[in-house]
N, C-alpha and C positions, 0 to 999 in steps of 0.2 A: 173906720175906727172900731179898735176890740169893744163890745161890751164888758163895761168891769163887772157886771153883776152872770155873765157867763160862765159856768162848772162843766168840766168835761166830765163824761160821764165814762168810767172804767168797763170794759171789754170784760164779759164773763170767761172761765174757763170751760171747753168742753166738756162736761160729762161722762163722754167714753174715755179719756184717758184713766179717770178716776175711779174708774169701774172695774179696768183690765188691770189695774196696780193690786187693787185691793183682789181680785179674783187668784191673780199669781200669789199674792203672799200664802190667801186661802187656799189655794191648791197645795202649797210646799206645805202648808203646816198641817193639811190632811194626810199629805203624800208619808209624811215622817211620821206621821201620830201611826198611820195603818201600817209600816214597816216596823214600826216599835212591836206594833200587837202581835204580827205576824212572827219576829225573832222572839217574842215572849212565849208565844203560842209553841213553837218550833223549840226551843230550850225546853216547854214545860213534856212537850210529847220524847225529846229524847232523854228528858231526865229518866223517863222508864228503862230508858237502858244502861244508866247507867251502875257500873257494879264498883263494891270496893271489898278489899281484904282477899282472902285465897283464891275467889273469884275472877278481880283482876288480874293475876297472875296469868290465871287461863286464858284472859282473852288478849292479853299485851302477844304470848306466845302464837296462838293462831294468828294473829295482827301480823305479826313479824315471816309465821311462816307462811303466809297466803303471799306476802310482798316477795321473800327470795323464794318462791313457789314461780310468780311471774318473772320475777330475772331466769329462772332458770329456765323458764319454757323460749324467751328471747335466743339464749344460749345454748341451747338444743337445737333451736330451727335456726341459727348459724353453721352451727359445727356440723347441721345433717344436708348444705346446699351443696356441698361436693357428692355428695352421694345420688341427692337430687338428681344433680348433671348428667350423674352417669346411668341413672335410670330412663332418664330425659332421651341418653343417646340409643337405649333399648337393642341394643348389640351384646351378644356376652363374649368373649373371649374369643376366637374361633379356631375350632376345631380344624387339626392336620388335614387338606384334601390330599396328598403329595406323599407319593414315596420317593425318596431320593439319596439314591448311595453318592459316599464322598470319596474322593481317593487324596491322599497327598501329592506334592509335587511330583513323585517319582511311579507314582499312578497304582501305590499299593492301599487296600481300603481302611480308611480308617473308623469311618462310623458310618450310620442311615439316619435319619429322620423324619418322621410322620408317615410312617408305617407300625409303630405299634402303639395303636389307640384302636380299641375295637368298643362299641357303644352298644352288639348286636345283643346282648344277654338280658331280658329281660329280667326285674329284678325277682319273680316270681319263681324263674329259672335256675338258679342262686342257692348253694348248700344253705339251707338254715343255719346250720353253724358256721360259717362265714360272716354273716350276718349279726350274728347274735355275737362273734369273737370281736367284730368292729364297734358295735354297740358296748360292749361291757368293758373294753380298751380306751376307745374314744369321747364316750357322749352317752351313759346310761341312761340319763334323763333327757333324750333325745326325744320321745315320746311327750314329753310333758313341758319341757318350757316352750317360751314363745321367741327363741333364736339366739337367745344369750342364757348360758347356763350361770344363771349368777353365785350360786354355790359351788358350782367346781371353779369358776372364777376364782372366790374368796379360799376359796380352798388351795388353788396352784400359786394365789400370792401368799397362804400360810407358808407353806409347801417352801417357796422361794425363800422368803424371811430367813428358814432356816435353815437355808443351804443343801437342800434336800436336793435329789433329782429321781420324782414319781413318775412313773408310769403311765398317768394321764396330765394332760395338761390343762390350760384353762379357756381354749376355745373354743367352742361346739361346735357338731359337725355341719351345722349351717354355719356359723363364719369360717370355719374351713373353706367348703364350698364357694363365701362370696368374695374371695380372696381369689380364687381361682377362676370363679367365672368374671369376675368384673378387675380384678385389680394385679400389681406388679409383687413378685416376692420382696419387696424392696421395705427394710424395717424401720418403721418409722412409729413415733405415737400417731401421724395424722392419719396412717393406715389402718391402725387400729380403729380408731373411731369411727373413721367412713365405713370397715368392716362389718360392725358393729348395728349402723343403722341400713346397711344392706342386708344384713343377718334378718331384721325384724321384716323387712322388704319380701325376703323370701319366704319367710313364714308366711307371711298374709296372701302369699300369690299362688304360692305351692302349698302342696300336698305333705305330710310328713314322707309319705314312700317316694315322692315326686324329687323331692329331697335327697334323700338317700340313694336315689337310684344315680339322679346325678352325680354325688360325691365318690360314688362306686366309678363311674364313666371316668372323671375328669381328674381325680386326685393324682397327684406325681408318686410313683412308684420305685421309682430308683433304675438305672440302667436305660435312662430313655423309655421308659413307659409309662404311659398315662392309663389309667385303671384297671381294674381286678381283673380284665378278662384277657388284655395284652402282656400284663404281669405275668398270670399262671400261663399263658403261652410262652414265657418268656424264660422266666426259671424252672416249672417243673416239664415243659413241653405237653403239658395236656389243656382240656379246654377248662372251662370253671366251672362248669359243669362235673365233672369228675374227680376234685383234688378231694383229698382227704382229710380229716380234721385236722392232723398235724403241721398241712400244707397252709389248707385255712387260718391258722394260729398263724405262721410265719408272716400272709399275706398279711392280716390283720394289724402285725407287730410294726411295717413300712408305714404306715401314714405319716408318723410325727418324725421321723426320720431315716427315710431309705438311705440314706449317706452310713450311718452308722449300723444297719440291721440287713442291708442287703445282702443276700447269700452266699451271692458273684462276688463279692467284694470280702466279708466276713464271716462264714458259715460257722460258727464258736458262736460268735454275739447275734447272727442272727435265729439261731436254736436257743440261746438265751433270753431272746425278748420272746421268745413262741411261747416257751415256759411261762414267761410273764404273762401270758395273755389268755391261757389256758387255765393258771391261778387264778386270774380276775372273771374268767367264765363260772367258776363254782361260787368265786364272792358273787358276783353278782344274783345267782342262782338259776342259772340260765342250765347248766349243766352239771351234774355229779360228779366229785373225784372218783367213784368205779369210771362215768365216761371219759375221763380225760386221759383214764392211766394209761392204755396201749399208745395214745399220742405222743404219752412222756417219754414212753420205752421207744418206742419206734420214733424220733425225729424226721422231718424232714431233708430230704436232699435235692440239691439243685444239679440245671446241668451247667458246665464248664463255660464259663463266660470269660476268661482271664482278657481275653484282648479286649474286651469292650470297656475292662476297667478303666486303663491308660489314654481313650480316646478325650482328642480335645474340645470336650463338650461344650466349655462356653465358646468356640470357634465354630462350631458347627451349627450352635444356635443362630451365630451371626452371619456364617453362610446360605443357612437354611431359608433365613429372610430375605438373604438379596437374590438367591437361586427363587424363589416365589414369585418376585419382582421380573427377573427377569423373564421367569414362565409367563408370567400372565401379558408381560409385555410383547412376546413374539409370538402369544396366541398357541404354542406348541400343544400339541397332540397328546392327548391321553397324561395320566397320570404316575407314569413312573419314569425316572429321572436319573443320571448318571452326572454329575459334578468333578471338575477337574481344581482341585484347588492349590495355595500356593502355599499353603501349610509343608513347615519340615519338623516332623514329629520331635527329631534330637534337638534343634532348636526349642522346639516346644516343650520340652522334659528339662533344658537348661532352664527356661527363663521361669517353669513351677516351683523348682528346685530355687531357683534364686530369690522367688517371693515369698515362699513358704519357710523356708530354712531360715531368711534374716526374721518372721514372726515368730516363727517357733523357738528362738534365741535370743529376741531383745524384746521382741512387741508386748512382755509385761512389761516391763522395766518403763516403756515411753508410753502404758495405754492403746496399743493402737492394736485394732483387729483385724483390720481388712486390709489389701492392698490389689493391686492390679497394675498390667503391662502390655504393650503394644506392641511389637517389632516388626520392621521392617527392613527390604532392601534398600537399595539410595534410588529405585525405580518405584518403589511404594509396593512391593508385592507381601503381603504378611506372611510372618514367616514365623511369628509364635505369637499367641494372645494367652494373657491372663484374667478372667475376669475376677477372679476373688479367690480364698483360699481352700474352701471346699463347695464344689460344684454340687455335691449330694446332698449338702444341708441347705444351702440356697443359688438357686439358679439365675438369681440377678443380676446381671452382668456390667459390673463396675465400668468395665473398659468403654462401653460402646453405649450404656443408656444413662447411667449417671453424669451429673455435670455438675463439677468444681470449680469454685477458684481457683484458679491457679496460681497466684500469689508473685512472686518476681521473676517465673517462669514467664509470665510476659511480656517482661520488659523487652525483650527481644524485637518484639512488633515496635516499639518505642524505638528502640536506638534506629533499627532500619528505615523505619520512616524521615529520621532525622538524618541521617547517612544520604537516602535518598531527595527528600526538600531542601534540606539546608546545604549540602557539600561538603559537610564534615568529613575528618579523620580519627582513629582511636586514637592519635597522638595529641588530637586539638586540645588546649586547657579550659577547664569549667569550673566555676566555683562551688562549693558545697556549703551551701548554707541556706540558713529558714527562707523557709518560700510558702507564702500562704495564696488559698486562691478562695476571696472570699475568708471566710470563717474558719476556714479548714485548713487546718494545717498541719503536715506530714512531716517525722521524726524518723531517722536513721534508726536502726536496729538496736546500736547501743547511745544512744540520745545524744551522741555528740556530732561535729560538724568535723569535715576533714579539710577546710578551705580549698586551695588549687589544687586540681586533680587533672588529670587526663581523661579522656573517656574510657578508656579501656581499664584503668584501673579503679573507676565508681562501679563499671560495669562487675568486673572480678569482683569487687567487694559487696555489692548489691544494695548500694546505697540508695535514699528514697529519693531525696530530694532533687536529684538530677535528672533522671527520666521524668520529675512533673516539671522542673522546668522546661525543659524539650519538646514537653505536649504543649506547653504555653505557648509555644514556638512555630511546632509546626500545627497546632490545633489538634482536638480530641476526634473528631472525626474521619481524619483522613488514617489515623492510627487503628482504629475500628474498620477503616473497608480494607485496609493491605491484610490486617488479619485474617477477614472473609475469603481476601483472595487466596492470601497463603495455606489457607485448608479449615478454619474456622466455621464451621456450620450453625452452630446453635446462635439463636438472636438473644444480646444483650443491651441493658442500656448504657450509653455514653454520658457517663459519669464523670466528678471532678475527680476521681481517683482511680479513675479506669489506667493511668499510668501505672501504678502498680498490683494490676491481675485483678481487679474488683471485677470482674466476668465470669459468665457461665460456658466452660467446657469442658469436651468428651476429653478422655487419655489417647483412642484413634483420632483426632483431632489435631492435638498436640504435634500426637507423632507426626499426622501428614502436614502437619506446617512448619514444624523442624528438618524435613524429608526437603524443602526449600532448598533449606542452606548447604546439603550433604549434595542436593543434586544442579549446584551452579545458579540456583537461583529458578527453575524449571518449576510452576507447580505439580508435584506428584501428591493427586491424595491417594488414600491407603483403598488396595483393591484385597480380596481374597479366591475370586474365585476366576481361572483363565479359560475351562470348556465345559460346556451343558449340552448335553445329548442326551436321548432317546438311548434303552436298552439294547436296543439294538446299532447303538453308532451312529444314528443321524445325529448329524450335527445341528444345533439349534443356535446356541451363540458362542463368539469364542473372542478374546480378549485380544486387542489389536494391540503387542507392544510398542509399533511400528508409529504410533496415532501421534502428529503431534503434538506436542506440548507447549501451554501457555507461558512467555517469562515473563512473572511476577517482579524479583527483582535484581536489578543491572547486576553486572560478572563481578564488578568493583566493590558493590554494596556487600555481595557474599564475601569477596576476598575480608572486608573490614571486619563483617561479622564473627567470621569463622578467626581470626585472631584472636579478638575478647572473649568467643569461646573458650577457646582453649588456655586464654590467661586465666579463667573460672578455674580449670582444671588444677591447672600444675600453680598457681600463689593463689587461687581467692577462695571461694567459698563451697566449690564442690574439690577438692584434691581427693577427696575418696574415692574418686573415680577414674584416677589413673592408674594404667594399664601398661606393665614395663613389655616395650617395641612396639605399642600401639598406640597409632595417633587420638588423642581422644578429648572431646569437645561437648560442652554440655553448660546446662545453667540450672539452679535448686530456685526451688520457688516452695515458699511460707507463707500460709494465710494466718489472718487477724486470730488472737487465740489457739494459735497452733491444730486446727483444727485440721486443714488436709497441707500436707509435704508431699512435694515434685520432685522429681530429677528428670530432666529431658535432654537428650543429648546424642551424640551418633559419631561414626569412624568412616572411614571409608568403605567399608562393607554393608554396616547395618545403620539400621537408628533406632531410636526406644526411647518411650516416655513412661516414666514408673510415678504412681501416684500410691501412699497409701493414708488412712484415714479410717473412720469411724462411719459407719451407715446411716448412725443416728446425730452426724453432726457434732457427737461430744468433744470436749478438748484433748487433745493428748497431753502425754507430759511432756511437753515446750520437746514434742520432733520438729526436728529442721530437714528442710529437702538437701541439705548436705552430709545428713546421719544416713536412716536406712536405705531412704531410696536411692541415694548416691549407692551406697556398698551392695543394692541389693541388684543393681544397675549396673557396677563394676562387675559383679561375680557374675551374672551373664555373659558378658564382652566376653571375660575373661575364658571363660567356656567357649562362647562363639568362635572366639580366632584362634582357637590351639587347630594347628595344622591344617592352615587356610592362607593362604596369599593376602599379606595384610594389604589394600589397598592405599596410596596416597589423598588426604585430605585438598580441596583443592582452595590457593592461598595458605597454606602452611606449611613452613620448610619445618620438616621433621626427615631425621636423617633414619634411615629404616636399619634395621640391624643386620648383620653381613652374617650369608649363609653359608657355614664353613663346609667345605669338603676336604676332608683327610684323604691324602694320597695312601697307596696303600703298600705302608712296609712294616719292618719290622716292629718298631716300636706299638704296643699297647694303648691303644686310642682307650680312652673314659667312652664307654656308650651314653648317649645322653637319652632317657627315656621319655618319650613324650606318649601324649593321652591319642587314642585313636578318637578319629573325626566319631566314630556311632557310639563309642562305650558312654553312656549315662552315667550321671551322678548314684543311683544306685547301688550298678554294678563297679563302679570304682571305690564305696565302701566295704561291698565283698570282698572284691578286691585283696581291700587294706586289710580285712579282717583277717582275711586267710592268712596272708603274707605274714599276719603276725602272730597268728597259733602255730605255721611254721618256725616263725623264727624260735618261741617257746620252747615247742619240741625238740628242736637243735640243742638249745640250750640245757632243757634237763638231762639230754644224753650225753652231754660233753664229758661227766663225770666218768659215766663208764668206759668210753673209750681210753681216759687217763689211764686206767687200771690194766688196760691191753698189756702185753708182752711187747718188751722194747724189738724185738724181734720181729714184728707183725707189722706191717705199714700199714698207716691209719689215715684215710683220705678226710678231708676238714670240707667243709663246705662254708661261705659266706654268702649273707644278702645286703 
């Protein structure tokens, strides 16, 4: 039984809980007391600096320019890692080992290469006024900056602004230089900038004369030479060592442009930049008007170069490299070289004449500067290259190293893939209408839909939406390796919109994948050169026409193809490019913003893909590859096939036109006057000319003869 008088007695609490409560609060409210003092302490030591009124002004500014000080130093060591890379790769350019003469198909010579580059001259060697005329031309304050002359800079974009064209320009002879030693003539702004900080590269590495000596060695001279000393052997036949001031002035006047001052080519305007150069030798104060004056009187003369004018230099640049290739590959002996190539010069003068005559006639009108062309047989032997429109002003070669869009130039790979996966025909129907793949979605030219079509007439017409559904069909990928095999070299990515030409390719590219459809479906890619010998006739390598050939695709698939070509021609989108009695087959391809225009297309004789465009990527004004390069592609052909056995297309009944022969009697046959296979477009404006100062002349003397005595028979002449 409980005790009632029993009290339980309550459990204490321990003491350490009560100790560590109380110590935590203590600690936070030390912790906070002593950050309080510390940001009191910290505010009172930076109130000393702080400023108000005119003062702050100053320092808000320094504040702001120290911050885009640092974005800018970000943005410097971006825009300088390509230059990086290539200092990384510590190669400069390399120098010709290789003499090597070329001949054309018919074995007559048309050019050499990497024989005239001579490096032996030291610069010590060297007429002082040579020197001093390149100095006071080029880069006065070559001596004094550190790789970028920033005042002649600001000065050549005054200069520009106001439509001037000086004398000197605005890049110094060290980015001259890095431009040659490290990089492509190819004009871009990102070339500028990489230029720029190779410029500063050089300075810090070299010498100022180490500099200069280089620039002397390596600069492009005009006529296929590479510096001063292959130059003066070149035009005045002596060494450089011996030219005279007036020769010197000349040399000096080539750096900014041997195209336009070369002697061989222009000896008026190249005696007028000498002039120029010999005035900026007294501005500078490098030399006296008494020293210049016999130079003035006495110009310089070159020796007769006329045949090397006409040579197909961007051709021989690109044989020059596979003729390298092929040297180094069979190990051949010694350095001097004999090339058989498949160059036909008159080919070659039609297809300049056809890219340069359509620029020189519309290419204001549409913006566009540059153009380039490929041609071939339907065996892939090149038979005329264009790589731009003046070889002397820049030697970049549009055809063979640049790489375009193509735009619905290749859709072509698109329908053949689907010809050959699916079993289609040009006759099958396909609808035209919106097709998204994902987010993206692709509009017809003129934004509207054509519903039921055939294939061959979306093709003629160059509709979008049909070749992306076809890719959908047969996949993006299988459309990208028939390209490669078809002659495609350059690697792109396969994209959603790789159906309509979003790819990077060459114009020889083009051509040897269009060379497909001309040759049965056989891949031919494009070759230039058929024998490599030795000076003396050894044979080294020599082109086997005989080699088989791989077939890309089935005889049926070309039959199909080569139909919707030729619907392009005669109703859709290239008809500028027909050619009356010749079969003629082809497709225009347009990129985004008008930016580069194709024509690619071929006959039974040749094939040719014309590309023209802007270097720097600008837009034109809305060209289509059915404007110039259609016409400037037609006016080729049209050249090509006078008085040549037109070939039959294969898959295209095209009825050839009947070659009359008159019996021979009484009656007055019309002569029908045709162009001979060699006369050039040149000589067929003389031609014209003449014929029509005779006819003139006829004309003024007609009067007189009226006044003859009725008596006197008077013979009439008509043209």
């Amino acid at each position: 039984m409980q005790d009632p008088f029993y009290t339980k007695e309550k459990r204490r609490k321990p003491a350490g809980m009560l100790a560590a409560d109380a110590w935590l609060d203590s600690s936070l409210y030390e912790f906070w007391q002593t950050a309080g003092r510390g940001y009191t302490r910290y505010q009172d030591f930076m109130s000393r600096f702080h400023v108000s009124g005119i003062k702050r002004l100053f320092v808000e500014v320094l504040s702001d320019a120290f911050s885009f000080a640092a974005i800018g130093v970000v943005l410097v060591v971006a825009l300088a890692l390509p230059a990086f890379d290539i200092i990384d790769r510590g190669a400069f350019n390399k120098a010709e080992d290789y003499s090597v003469v070329f001949l054309d198909r018919y074995g007559t010579e048309i050019g050499r290469r990497g024989i005239r580059s001579d490096d032996s001259v030291a610069l010590d060697q060297m007429p002082d006024y040579l020197i001093k005329a390149t100095l006071a031309t080029e880069d006065r304050r070559f001596y004094e900056h550190f790789g970028i002359d920033v005042v002649g800079t600001l000065r050549a974009v005054a200069t520009n602004a106001q439509g001037e064209r000086g004398t000197q320009g605005g890049s110094s002879i060290t980015q001259q230089l890095a431009k040659n030693l490290f990089l492509s003539s190819e004009r871009t702004i990102n070339r500028k900038i990489v230029e720029a900080f190779l410029a500063v590269w050089l300075e810090w590495h070299y010498s100022k004369d180490q500099i200069l000596k280089l620039y002397f060695d390596r600069a492009y001279m005009g006529g296929g030479n590479f510096g001063v000393t292959a130059a003066s052997e070149y035009y005045f036949g002596k060494r450089v060592q011996d030219i005279s001031l007036a020769e010197a002035a000349m040399l000096a006047g080539l750096f900014k442009a041997p195209g336009n001052y070369a002697p061989h080519v222009d000896l008026a305007a190249a005696r007028g930049r000498a002039n120029l150069v010999l005035t900026n030798l007294v501005a500078s104060g490098f030399l006296t008007e008494g020293q210049v004056t016999a130079a003035r009187r006495h110009p310089a003369s070159a020796i007769d170069r006329t045949a090397d004018i006409n040579s197909p230099n961007y051709f021989l640049d690109y044989a020059f490299e596979e003729a390298k290739l092929l040297i180094e590959a069979n190990n051949a002996p010694g350095n001097n070289f004999q090339v058989r190539t498949t160059i036909d010069t008159t080919l070659q003068s039609y297809a300049e004449e056809a890219v340069n005559s359509v620029i020189r006639e519309q290419g204001e009108q549409y913006r566009v500067e540059q153009g380039s062309m490929v041609v071939t047989d339907t065996e892939g032997a090149i038979r005329a290259m264009v790589g731009g429109t003046d070889y002397a002003k820049s030697q970049f070669n549009r055809a063979i190293v640049s790489t375009r869009q193509p735009g619905s130039a290749y859709k072509a790979f698109v329908y053949a893939e689907a010809f050959e996966q699916l079993g289609l025909t040009p006759s099958d129907p396909i609808t035209d209408r919106p097709v998204c793949i994902g987010d993206w979605c692709p509009q017809n030219y003129g934004r509207n839909y054509k519903g039921t079509v055939s294939l061959q007439s979306a093709f003629a017409q160059s509709l979008n939406t049909v070749p992306v559904t076809l890719s959908i069909k047969t996949g993006r990928d299988p459309i990208a390796a028939l390209s490669h095999r078809m002659g495609l070299r350059a690697e792109y990515p396969v994209t959603r919109s790789l159906a309509l030409g979003v790819a990077s390719v060459s114009v020889i590219d083009m051509t040897s994948s269009y060379a497909v459809f001309a040759n049965h479906g056989l891949k031919t890619p494009a070759y230039g050169i058929t024998r490599l010998t030795t000076l003396n006739d050894q044979v080294i390598w020599e082109h086997d026409i005989e080699a088989p050939k791989e077939r890309v695709l089935s005889e049926q698939t070309v039959a199909y193809m080569n139909q919707m070509f030729r619907a392009v021609v005669t109703g859709g989108t290239g008809t500028r490019a027909q050619i009356e009695g010749v079969p003629t087959l082809g497709k225009s391809g347009t990129t985004t913003s008008y930016r580069d225009a194709w024509f690619c297309g071929f006959t039974g004789n040749f094939v040719a893909a014309v590309w023209f465009g802007n270097d720097d990527y600008r837009p034109t004004n809305n060209l289509t590859g059915g404007t110039l390069p259609a016409i400037a592609w037609q006016k080729f052909m049209a050249y090509a096939h006078t008085n040549v056995e037109v070939q039959p297309v294969f898959g295209i009944d095209f009825e050839m036109p009947e070659t009359i022969i008159a019996d021979a009697t009484d009656e007055e046959v019309e002569e029908v006057v045709q162009r001979p296979p060699s006369l050039k477009p040149a000589a067929a404006r003389k031609l014209l000319d003449l014929a029509g100062r005779l006819e003139t002349t006829l004309a003024n003397a007609r009067p007189v003869t009226d006044t003859a005595s009725a008596s006197t028979p008077v013979a009439t002449t008509g043209l």
